[in-house]
Structures are given as structure tokens and as C-alpha cells.
C-alpha positions as CSV (number, residue, x, y, z in Angstrom):
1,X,90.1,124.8,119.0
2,X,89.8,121.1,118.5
3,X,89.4,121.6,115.0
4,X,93.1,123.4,115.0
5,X,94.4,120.7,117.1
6,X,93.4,117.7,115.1
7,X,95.4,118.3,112.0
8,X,98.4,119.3,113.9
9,X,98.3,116.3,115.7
10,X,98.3,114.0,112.4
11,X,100.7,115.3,110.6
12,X,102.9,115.0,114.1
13,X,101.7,111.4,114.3
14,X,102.4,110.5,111.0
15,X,106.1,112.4,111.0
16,X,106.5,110.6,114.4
17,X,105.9,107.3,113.1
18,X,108.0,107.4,109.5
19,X,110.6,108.2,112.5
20,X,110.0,104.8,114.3
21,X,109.4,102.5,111.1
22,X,112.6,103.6,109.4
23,X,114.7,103.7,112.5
24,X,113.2,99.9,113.1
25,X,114.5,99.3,109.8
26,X,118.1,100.9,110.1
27,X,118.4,98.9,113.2
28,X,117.0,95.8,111.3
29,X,119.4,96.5,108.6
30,X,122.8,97.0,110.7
31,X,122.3,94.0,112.2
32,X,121.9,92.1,109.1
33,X,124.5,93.5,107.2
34,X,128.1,95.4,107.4
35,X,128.0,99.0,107.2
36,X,129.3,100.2,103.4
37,X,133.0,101.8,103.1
38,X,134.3,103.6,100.9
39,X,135.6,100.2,99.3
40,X,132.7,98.5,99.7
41,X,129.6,100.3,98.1
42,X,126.0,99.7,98.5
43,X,126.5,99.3,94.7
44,X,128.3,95.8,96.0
45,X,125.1,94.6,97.9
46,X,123.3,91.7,97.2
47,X,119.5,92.9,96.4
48,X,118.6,91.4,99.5
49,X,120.3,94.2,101.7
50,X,118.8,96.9,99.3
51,X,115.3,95.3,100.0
52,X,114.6,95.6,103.4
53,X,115.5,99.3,103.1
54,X,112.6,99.3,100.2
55,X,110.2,97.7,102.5
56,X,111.1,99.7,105.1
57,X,110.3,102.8,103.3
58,X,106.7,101.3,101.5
59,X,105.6,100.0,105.2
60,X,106.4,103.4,106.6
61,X,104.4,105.1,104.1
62,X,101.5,102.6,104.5
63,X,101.5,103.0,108.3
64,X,101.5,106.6,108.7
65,X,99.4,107.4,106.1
66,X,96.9,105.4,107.8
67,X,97.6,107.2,111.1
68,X,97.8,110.6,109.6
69,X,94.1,109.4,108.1
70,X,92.6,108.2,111.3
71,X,93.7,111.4,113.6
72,X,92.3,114.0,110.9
73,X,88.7,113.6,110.2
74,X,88.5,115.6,107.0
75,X,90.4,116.4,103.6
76,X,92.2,113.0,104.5
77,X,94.0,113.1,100.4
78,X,96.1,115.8,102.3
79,X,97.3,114.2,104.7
80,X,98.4,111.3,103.0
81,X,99.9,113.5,100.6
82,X,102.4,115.4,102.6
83,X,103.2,112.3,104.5
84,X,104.0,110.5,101.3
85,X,105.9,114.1,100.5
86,X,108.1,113.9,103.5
87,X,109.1,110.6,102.9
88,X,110.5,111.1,99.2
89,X,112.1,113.8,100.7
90,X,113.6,111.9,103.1
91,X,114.5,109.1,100.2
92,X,116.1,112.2,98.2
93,X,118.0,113.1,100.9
94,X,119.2,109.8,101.0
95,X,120.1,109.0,97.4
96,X,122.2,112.1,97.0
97,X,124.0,110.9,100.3
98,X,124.2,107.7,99.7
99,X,125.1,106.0,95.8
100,X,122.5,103.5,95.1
101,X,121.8,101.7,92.3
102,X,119.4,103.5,89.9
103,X,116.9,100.5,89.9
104,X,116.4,101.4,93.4
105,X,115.7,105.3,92.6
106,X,113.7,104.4,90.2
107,X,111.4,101.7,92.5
108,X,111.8,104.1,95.4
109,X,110.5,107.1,93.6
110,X,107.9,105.6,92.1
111,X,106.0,102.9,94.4
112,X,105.7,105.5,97.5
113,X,103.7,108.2,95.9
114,X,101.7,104.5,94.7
115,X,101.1,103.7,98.4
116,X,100.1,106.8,99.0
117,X,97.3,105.9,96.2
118,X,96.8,102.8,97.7
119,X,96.4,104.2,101.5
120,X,93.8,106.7,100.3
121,X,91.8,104.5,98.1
122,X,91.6,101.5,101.1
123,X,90.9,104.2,103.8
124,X,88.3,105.4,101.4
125,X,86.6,101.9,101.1
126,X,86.7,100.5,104.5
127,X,84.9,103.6,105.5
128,X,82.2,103.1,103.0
129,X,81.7,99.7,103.9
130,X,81.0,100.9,107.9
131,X,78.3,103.5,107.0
């Protein structure tokens, strides 16, 4: 039974937090800047205001892949995998939604599945190091 419940219970923790990080971030982001109209376009931003949005998204990845990795105890690449998943989902989503600029497709599309890299490999060697 606890073998069932483990994996179940990261993939919920690591949904639950790409929830938190990127509503953080919205919040972050609203406050900092006006909300686009139809006049005024994210296309109009200065890079700064299409940055924190980028970071938000990297950190989110980072984060719950690293939960997602410490709940389950085995086949971790998984994990990390459909975490990184959801959230280009989520950024696909987004982009058809939204109009961005297409350096930001481009840096979004490619630097999460990267993190995801990056999460597995670290996870990988700071567990080598304890044993």
C-alpha cells in the first residue's frame, strides 16, 4: 500500500507546488505591473515584466521537481519528467492565450525541459555524495 501511495503523493506535491510558485509569481507580477489591454500588449513590455514570469516558471520547475524527487523514492527521471511536462503544458496554454514575444517561446520552451536536466542530475549527485 505505501508503495501505491508514495508516487501518488509526489506527483500531487509537485502539481500542488507549480500551483503556489506561479500564483506567487502572478501576484508578484500584478503588483509590479499594469495588466495588458487590448491596446497595450505584452508585446509593449519592457523585458523586465516578461522576466519575472520566466523565473517564475524555471523556479517552479526547480522546486517541484525537487519535491516530486524527495516524496518518491524510486524511478525519480519520472517524476521530474512529467512535472517538467505539466508545466510546458501549462506555458503552451499560456502562449496560445496570451501573444508573447517569440524570444520568450523560444527561452520558455527550451530552458524548462533544461531544469528538468539540471534537477535530475543535482538530485542525482547530492545523493551520491551522502552514501
Amino acid at each position: 500500500m505505501k508503495q501505491m501511495i508514495r508516487p501518488l503523493l509526489a506527483y500531487i506535491a509537485g502539481i500542488i507546488s507549480i500551483a503556489i510558485i506561479l500564483g506567487i509569481v502572478e501576484f508578484i507580477w500584478l503588483s509590479l505591473f499594469t495588466r495588458p489591454t487590448e491596446t497595450y500588449q505584452l508585446k509593449d513590455m519592457p523585458i523586465s515584466a516578461l522576466l519575472i514570469p520566466l523565473v517564475g516558471l524555471l523556479v517552479a520547475t526547480s522546486v517541484s521537481g525537487f519535491i516530486s524527487c524527495y516524496i518518491a523514492k524510486s524511478n525519480r527521471k519520472r517524476y521530474v519528467a512529467t512535472v517538467g511536462a505539466i508545466i510546458l503544458i501549462i506555458t503552451g496554454i499560456n502562449q496560445i492565450g496570451i501573444s508573447y514575444p517569440i524570444w520568450f517561446s523560444i527561452i520558455s520552451f527550451t530552458t524548462v525541459p533544461l531544469v528538468c536536466v539540471l534537477v535530475i542530475r543535482h538530485y542525482r549527485l547530492s545523493h551520491k555524495n551522502r552514501a
